[in-house]
N, CA, C and O of each residue as an XYZ file, in Angstrom:
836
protein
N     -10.815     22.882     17.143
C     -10.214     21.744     16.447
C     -11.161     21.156     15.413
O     -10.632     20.450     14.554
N     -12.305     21.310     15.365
C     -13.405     20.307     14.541
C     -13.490     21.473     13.326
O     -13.241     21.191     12.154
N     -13.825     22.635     13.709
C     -13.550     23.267     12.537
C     -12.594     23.186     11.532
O     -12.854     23.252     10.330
N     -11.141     22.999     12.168
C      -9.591     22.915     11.352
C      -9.870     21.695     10.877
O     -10.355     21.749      9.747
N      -9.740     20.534     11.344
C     -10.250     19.318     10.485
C     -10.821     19.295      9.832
O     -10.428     18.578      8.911
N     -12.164     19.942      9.607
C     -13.411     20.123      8.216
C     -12.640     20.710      7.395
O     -12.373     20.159      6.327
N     -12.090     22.022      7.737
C     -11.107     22.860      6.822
C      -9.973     22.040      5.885
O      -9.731     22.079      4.679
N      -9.309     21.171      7.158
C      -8.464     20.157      6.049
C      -8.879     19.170      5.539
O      -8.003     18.498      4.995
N     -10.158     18.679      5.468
C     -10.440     17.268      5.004
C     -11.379     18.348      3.788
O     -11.131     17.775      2.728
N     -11.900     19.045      3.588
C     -12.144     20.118      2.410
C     -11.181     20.447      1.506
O     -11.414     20.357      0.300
N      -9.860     20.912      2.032
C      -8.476     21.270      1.169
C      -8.674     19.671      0.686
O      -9.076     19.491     -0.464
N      -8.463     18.769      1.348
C      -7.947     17.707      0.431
C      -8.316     16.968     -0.253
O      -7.567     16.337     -1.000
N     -10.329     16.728     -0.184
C     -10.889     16.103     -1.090
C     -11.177     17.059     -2.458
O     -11.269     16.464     -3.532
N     -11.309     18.433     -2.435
C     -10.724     19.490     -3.380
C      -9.955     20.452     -3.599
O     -10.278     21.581     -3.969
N      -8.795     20.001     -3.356
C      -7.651     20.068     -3.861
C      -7.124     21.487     -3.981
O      -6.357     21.936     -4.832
N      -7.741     22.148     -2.869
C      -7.373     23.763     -3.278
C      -6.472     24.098     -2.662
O      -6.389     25.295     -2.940
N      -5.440     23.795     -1.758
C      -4.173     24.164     -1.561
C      -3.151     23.832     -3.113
O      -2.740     24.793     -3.764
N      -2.934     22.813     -3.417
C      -2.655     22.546     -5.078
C      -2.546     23.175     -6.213
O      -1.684     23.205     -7.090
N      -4.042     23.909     -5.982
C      -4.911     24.705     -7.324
C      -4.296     25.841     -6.862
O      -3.643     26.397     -7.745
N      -4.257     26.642     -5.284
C      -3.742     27.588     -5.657
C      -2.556     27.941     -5.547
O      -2.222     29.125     -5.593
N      -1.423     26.595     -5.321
C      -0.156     27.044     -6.067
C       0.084     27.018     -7.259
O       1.064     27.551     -7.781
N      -0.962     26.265     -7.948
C      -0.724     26.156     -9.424
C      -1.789     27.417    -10.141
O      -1.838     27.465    -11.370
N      -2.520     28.294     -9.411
C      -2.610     29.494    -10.251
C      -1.588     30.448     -9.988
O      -1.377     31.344    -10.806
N      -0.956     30.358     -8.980
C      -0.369     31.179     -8.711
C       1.087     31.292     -9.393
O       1.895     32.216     -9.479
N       1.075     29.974     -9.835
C       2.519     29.962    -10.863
C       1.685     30.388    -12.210
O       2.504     30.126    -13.091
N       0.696     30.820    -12.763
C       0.348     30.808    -13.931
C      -0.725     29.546    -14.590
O      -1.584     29.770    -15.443
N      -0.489     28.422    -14.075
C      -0.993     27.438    -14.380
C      -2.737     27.422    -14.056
O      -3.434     27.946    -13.187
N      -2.994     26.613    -15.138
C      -5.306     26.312    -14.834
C      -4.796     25.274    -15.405
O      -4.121     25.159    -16.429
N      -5.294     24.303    -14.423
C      -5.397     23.096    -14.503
C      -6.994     22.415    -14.037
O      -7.042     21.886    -12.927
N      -8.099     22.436    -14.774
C      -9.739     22.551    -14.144
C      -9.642     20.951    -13.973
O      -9.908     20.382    -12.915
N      -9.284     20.390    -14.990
C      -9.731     18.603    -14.830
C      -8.666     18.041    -13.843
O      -9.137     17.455    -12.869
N      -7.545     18.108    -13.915
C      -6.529     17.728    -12.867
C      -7.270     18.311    -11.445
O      -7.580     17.391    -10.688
N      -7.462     19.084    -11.163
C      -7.923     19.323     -9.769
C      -9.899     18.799     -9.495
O     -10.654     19.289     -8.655
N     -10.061     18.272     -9.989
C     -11.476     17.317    -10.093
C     -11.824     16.978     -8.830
O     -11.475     15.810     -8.654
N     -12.477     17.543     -7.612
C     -12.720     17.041     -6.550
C     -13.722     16.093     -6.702
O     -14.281     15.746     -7.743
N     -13.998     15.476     -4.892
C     -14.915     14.747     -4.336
C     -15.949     15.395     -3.335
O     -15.475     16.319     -2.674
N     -16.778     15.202     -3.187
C     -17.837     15.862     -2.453
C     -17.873     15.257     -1.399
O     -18.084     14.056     -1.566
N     -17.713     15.685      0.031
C     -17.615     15.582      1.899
C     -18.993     14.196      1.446
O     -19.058     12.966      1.437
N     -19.753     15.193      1.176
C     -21.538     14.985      1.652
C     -21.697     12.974      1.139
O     -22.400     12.095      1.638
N     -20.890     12.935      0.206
C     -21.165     11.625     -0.132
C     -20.131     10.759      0.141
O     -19.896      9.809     -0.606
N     -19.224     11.080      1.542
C     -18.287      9.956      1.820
C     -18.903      9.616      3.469
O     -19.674     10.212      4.220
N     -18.240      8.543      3.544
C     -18.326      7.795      5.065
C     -17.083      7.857      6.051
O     -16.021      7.240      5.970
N     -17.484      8.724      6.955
C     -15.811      9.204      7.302
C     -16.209      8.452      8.807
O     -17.339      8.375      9.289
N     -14.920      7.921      9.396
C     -14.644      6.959     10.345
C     -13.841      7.659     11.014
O     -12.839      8.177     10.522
N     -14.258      7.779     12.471
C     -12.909      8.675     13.633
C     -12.963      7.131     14.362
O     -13.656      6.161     14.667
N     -11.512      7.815     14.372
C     -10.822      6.791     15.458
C     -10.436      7.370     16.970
O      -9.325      7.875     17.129
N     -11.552      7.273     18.286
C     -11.641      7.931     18.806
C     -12.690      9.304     19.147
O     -12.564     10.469     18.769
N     -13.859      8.618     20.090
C     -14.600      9.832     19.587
C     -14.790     10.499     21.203
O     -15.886     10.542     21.762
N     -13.680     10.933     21.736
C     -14.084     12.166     22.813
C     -13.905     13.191     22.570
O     -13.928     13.167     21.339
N     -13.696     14.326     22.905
C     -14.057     15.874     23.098
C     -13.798     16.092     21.657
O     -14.844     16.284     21.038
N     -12.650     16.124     20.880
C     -11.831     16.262     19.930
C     -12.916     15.613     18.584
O     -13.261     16.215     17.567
N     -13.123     14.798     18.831
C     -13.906     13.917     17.712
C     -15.509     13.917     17.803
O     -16.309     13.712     16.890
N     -15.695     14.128     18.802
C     -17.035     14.971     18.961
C     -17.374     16.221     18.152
O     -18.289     16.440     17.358
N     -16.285     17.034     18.624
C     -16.221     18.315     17.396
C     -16.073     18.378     16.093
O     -16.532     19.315     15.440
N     -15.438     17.424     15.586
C     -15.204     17.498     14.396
C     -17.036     16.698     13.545
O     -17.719     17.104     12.605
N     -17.207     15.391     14.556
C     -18.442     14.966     14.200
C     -19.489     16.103     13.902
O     -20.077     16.276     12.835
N     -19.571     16.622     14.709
C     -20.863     18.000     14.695
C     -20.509     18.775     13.767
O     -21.418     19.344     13.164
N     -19.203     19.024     13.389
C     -19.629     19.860     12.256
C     -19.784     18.746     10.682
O     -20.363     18.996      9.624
N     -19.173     17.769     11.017
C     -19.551     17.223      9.970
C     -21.263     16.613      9.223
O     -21.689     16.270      8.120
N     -21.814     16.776     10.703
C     -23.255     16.601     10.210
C     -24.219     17.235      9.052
O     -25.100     16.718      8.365
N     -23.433     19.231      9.144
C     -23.789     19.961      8.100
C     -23.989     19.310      7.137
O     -25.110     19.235      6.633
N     -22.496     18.431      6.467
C     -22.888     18.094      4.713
C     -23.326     17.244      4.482
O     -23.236     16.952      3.290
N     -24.239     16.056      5.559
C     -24.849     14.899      5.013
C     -23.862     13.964      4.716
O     -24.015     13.320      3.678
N     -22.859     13.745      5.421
C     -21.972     12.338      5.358
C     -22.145     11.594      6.458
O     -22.004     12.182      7.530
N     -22.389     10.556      6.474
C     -22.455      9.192      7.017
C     -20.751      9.504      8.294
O     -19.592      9.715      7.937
N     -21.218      9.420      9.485
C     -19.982      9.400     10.293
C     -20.213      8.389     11.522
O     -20.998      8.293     12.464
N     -19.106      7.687     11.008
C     -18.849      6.604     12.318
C     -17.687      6.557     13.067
O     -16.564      6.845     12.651
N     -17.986      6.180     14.207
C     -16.597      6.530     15.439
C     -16.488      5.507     15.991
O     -17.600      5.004     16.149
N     -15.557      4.804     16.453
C     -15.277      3.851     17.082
C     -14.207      4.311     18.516
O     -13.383      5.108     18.066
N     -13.967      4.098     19.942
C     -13.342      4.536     20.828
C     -13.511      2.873     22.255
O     -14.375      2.344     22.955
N     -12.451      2.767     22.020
C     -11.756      1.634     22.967
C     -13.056      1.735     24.177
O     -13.868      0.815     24.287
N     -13.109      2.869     24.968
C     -13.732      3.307     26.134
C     -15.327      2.896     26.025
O     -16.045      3.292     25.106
N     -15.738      2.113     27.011
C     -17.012      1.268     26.633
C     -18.161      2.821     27.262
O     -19.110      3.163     26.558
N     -17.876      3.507     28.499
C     -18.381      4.549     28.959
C     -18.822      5.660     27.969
O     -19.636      6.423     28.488
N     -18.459      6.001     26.493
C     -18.575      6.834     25.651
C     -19.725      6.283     24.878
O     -19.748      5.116     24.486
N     -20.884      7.333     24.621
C     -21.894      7.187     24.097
C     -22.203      7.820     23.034
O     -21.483      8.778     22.752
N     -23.095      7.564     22.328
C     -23.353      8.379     20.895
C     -23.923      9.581     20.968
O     -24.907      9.558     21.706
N     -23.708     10.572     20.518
C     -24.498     11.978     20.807
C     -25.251     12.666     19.965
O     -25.478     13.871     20.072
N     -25.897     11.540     18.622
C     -26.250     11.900     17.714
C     -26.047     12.440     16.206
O     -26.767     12.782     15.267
N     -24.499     12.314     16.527
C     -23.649     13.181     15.525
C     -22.876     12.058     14.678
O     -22.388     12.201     13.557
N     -22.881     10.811     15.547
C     -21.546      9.667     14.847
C     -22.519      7.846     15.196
O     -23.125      7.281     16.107
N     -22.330      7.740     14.567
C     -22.671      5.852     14.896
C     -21.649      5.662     15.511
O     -20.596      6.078     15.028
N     -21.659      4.905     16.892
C     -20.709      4.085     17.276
C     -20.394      2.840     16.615
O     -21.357      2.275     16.096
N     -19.291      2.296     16.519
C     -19.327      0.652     15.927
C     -18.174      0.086     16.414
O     -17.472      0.758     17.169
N     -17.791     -1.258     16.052
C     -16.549     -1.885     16.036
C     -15.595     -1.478     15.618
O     -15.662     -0.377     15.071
N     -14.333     -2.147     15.683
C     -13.883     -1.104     14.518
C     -13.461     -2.497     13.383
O     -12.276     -2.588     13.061
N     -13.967     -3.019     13.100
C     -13.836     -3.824     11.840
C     -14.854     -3.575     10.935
O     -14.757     -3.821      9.733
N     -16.349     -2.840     11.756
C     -17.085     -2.022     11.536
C     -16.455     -1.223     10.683
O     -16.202     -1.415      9.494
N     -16.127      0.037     11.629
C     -14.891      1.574     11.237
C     -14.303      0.725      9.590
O     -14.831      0.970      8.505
N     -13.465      0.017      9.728
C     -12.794     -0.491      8.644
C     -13.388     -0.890      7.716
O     -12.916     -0.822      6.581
N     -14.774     -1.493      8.025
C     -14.935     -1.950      6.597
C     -15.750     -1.187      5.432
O     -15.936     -1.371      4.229
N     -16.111     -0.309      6.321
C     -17.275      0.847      5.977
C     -16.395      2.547      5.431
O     -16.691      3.152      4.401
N     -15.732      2.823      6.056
C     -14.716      4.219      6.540
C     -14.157      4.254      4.846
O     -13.535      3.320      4.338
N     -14.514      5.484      4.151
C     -14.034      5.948      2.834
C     -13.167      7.005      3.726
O     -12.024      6.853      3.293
N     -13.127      7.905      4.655
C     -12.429      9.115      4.975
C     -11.927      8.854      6.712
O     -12.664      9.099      7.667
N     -10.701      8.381      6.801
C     -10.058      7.759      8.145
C      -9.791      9.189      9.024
O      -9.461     10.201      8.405
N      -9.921      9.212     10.231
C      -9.786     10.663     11.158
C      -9.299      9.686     12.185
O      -9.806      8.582     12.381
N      -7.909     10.365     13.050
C      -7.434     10.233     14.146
C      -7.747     11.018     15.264
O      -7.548     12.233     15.280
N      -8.204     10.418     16.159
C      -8.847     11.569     17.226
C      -8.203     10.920     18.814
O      -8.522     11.416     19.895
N      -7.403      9.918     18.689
C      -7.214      8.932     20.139
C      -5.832      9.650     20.398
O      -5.109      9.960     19.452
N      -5.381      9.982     22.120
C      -4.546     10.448     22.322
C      -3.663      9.513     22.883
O      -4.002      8.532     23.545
N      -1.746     10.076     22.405
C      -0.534      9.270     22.581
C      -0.770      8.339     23.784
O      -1.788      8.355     24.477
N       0.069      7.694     23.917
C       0.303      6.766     25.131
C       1.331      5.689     24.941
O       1.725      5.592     23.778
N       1.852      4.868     25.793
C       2.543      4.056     25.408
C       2.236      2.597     24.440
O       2.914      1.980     23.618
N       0.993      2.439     24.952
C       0.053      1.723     24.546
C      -0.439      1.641     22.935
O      -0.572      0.646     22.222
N      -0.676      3.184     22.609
C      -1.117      3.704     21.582
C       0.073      3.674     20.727
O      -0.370      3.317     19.635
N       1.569      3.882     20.592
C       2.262      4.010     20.244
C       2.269      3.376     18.646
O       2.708      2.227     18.585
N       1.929      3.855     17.629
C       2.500      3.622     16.226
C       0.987      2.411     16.260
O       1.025      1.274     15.790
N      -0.039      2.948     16.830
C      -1.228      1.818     16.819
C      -1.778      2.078     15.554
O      -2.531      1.164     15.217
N      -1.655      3.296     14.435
C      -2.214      2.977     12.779
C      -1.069      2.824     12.660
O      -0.182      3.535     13.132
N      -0.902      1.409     11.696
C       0.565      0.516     11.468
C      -0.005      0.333     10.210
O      -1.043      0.888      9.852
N       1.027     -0.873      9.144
C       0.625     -1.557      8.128
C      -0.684     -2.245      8.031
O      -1.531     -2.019      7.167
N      -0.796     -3.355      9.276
C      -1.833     -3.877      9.636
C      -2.674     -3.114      9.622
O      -3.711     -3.579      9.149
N      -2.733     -2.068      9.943
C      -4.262     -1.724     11.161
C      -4.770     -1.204      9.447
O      -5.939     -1.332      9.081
N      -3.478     -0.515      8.371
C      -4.006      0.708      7.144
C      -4.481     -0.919      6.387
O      -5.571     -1.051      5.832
N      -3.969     -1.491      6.438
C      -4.648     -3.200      5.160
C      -5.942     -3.734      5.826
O      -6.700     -4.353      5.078
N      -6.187     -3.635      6.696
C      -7.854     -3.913      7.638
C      -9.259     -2.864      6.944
O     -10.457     -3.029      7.175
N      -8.636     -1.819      6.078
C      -9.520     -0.912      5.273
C     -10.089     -1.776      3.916
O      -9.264     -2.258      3.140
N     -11.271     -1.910      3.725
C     -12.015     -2.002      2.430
C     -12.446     -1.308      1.212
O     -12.718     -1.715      0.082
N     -12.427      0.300      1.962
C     -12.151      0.918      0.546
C     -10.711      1.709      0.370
O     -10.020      1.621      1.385
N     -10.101      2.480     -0.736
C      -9.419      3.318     -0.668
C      -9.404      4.434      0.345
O     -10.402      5.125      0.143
N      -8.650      4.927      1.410
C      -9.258      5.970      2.076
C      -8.463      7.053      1.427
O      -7.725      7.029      0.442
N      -8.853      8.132      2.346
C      -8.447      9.415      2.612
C      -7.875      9.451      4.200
O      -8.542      9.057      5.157
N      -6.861      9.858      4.268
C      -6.466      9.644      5.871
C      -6.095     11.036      6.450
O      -5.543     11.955      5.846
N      -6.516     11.007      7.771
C      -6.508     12.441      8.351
C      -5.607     12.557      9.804
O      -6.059     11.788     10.653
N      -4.724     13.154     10.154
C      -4.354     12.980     11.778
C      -4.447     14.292     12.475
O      -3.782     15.260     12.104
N      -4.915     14.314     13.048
C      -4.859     16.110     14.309
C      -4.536     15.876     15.420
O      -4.336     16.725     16.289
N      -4.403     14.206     15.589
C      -3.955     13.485     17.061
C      -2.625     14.039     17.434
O      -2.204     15.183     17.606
N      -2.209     13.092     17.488
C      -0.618     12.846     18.203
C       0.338     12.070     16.834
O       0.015     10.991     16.336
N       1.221     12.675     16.516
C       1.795     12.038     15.523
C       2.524     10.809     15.328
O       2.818     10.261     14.265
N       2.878     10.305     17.025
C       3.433      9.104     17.283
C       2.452      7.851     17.574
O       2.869      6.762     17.968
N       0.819      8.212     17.275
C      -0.099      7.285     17.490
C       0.126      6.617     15.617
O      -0.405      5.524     15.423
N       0.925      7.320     14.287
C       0.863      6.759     13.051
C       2.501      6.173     12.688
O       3.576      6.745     12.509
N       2.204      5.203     12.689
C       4.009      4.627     11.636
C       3.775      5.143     10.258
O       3.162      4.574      9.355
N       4.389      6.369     10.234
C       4.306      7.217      8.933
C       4.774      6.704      8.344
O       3.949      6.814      7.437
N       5.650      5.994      7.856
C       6.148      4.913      7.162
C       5.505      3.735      6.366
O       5.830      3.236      5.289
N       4.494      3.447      7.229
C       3.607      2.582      7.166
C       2.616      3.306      6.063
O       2.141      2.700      5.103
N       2.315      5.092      6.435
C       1.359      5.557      5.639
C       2.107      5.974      4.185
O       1.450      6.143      3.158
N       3.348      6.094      4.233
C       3.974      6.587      3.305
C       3.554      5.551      1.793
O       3.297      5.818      0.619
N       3.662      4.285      2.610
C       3.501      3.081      1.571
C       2.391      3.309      1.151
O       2.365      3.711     -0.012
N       1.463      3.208      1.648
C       0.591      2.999      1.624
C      -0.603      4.139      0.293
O      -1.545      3.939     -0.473
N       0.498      5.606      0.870
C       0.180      6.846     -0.480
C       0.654      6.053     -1.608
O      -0.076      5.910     -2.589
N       2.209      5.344     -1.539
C       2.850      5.252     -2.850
C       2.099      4.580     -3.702
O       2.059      4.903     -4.889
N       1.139      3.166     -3.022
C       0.765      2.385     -3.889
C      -0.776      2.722     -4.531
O      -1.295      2.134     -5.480
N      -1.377      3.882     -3.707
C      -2.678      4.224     -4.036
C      -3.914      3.701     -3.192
O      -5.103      3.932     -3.412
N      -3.377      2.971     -2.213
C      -4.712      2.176     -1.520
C      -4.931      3.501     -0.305
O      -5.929      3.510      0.417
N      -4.127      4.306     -0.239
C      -4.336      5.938      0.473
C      -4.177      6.923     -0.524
O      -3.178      7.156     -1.205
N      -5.466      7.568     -0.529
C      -5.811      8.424     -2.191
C      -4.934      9.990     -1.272
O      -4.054     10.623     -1.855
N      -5.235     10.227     -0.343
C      -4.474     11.760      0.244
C      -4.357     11.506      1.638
O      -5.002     10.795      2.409
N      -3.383     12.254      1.776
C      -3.582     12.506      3.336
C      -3.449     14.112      3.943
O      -3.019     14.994      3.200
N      -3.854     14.407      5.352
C      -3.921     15.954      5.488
C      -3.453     15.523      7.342
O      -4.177     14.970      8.171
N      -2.213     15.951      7.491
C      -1.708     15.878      8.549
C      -1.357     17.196      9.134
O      -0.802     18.145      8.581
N      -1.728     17.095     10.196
C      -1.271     18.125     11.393
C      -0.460     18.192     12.307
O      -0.181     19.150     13.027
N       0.186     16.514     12.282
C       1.332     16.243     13.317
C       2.229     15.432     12.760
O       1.972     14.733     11.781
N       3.242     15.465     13.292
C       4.279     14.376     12.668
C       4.463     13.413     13.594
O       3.820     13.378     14.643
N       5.802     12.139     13.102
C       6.226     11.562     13.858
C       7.222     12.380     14.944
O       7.389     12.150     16.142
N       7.786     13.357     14.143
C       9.006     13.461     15.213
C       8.894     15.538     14.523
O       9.240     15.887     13.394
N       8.410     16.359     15.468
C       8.000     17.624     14.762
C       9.204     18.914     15.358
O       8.880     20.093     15.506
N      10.199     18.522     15.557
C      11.479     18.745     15.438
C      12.162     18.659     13.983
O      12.951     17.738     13.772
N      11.877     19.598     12.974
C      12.345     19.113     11.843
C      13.732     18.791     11.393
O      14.162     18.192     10.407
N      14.505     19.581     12.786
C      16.012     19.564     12.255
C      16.658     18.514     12.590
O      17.637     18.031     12.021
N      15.639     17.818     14.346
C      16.343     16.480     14.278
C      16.237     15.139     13.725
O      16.858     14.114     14.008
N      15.244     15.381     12.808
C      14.908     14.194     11.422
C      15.788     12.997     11.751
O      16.959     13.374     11.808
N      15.628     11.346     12.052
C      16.363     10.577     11.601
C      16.140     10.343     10.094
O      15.165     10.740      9.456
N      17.274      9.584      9.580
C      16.993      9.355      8.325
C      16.086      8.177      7.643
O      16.166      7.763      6.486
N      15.364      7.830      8.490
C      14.210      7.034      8.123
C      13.084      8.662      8.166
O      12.319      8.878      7.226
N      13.177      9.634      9.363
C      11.863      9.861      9.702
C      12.148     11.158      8.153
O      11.175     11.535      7.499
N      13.603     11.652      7.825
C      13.685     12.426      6.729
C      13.125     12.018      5.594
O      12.603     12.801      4.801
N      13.197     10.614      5.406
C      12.963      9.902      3.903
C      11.117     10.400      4.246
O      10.559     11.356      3.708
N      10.752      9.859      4.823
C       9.411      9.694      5.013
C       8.959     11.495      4.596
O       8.586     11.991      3.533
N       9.178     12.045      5.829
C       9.097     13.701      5.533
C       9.089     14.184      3.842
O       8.267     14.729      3.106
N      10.242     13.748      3.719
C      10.728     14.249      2.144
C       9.586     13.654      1.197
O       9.359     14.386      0.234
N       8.968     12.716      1.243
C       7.931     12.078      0.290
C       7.001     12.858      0.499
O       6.879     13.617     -0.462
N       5.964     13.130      1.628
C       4.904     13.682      2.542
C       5.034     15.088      1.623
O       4.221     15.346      0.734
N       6.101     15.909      1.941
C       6.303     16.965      1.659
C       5.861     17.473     -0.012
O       5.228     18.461     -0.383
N       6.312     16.665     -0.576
C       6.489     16.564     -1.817
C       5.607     16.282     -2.815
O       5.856     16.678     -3.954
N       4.420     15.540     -2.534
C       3.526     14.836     -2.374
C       2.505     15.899     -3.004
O       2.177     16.888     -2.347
N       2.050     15.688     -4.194
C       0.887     17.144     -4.519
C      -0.791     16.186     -3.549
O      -1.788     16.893     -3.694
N      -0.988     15.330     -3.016
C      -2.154     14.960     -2.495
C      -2.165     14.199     -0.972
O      -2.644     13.153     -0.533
N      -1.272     15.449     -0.358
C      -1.151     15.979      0.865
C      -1.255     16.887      1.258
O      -0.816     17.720      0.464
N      -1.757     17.474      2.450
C      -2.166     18.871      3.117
C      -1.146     18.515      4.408
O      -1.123     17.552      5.174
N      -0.447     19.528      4.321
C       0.197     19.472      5.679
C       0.457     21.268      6.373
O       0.684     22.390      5.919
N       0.186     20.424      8.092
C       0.390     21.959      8.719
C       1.307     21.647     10.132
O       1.370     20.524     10.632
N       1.947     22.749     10.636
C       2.955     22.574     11.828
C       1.601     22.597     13.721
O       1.532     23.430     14.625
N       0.938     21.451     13.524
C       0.249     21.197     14.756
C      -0.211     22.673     15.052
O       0.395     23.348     15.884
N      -1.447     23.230     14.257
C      -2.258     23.902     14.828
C      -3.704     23.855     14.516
O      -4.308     24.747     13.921
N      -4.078     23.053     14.839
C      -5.508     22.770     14.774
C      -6.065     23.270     15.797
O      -6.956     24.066     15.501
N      -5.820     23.051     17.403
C      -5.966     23.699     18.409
C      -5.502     25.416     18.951
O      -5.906     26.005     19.954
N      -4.539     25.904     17.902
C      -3.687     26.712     18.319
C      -4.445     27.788     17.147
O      -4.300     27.833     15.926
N      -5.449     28.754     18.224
C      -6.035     29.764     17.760
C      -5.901     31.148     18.975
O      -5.515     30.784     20.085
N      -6.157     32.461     18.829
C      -6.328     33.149     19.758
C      -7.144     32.798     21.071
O      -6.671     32.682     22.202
N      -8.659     32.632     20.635
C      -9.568     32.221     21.262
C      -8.947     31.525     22.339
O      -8.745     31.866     23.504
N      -8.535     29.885     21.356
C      -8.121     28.966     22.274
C      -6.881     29.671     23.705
O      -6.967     29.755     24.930
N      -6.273     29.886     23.114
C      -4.824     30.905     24.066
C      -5.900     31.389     25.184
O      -5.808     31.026     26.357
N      -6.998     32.299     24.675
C      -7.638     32.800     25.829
C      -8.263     31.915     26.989
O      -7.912     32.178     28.140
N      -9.130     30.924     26.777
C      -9.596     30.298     27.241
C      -9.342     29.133     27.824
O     -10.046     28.276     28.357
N      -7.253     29.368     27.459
C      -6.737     28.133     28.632
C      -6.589     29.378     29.615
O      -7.069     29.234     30.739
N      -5.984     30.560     29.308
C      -5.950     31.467     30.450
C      -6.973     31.682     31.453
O      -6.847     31.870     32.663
N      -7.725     31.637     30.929
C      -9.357     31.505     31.919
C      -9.556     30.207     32.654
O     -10.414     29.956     33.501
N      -8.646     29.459     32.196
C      -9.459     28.176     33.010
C      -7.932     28.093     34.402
O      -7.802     27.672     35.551
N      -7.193     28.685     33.507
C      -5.491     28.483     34.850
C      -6.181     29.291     35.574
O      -6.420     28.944     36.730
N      -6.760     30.781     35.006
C      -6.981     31.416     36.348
C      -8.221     30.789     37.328
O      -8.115     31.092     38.516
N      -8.944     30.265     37.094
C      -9.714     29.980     37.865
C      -9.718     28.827     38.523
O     -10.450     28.438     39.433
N      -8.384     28.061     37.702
C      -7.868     27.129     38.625
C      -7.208     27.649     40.165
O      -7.401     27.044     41.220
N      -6.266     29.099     39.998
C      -5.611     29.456     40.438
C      -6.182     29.928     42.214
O      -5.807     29.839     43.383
N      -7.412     30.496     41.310
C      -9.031     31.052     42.333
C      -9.037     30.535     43.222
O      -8.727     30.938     44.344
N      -9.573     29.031     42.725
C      -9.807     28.063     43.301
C      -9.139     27.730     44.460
O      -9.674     27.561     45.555
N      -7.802     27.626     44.174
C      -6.166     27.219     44.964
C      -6.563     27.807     45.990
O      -6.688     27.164     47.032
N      -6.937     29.550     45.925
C      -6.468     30.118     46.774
C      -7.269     30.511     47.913
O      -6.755     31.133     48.843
């Protein structure tokens, strides 16, 4: 998972999913696709256990500033992320990462509020759970520019055919959107991974028996 996140927060601060539909239609477009460099942003996870741990460590490679903030007072720093507040997270965070898993609790917890509590423009990222974001909330939030991209891996509702027509409108923008990265929830979903839940059922199984 920390790898796929670097991978998409790379597509989207330079723009090469974009670039290469637009060579691929014929088009060079060098100044329109003008990236930003990882190494000189301050990226903020929301949530830093197993999931956000990984992504932290690899983010150490490019020399960006990474801070994590996680409800859970028991979670400690591992060298890879500053812990902070999260008004901290907010006021500091150029590149937003979701790493906290669903719950009832959690439910639609990045809202309007929580995206207007940011001080700079972000970049927003989710690999979480798609019902932890009121996409709606983020939709606005692209339209007006105070969210420069986003690179999502989950939706609200990832059933595409049963779309309400709020969650279609939203979709249809997202989609459409040249400074968005979007993928159907596989950040986790590699061979490897496949193998190594099999290894752990079986030895759950071992265990059982």
């Amino acid at each position: 998972m920390g790898e796929f996140a670097t991978g998409q927060l790379l597509a989207l601060l330079r723009h090469s999913i974009t670039a290469d539909a637009e060579v691929r239609r014929g088009e060079w477009h060098r100044e329109a696709n003008r990236g930003d460099e990882l190494g000189t942003k301050t990226v903020g996870l929301l949530g830093y256990g197993h999931m956000g741990r990984a992504f932290a460590q690899r983010l150490r490679g490019f020399g960006c500033t990474v801070l994590a903030h996680d409800i859970d007072p028991a979670v400690g720093s591992d060298g890879n992320a500053e812990l902070v507040p999260l008004a901290e997270l907010q006021a500091r965070t150029e590149v937003l990462s979701l790493h906290i898993p669903y719950s009832e609790a959690n439910h639609q917890f990045v809202n309007e509020a929580f995206l207007a509590g940011f001080q700079h423009r972000i970049w927003f990222m989710n690999t979480a759970r798609g019902e932890v974001l009121d996409q709606a909330a983020l939709v606005a939030r692209l339209q007006s520019g105070q969210v420069r991209g986003a690179a999502l891996d989950v939706l609200d509702n990832e059933k595409l055919a049963t779309l309400t027509p709020a969650q279609q409108a939203t979709f249809d923008y997202l989609r459409a959107a040249p400074n968005t990265v979007l993928s159907p929830h596989i950040g986790g979903w590699t061979h490897q991974s496949y193998q190594r839940i099999n290894e752990v059922l079986v030895a759950k199984i071992a265990a059982l028996l």
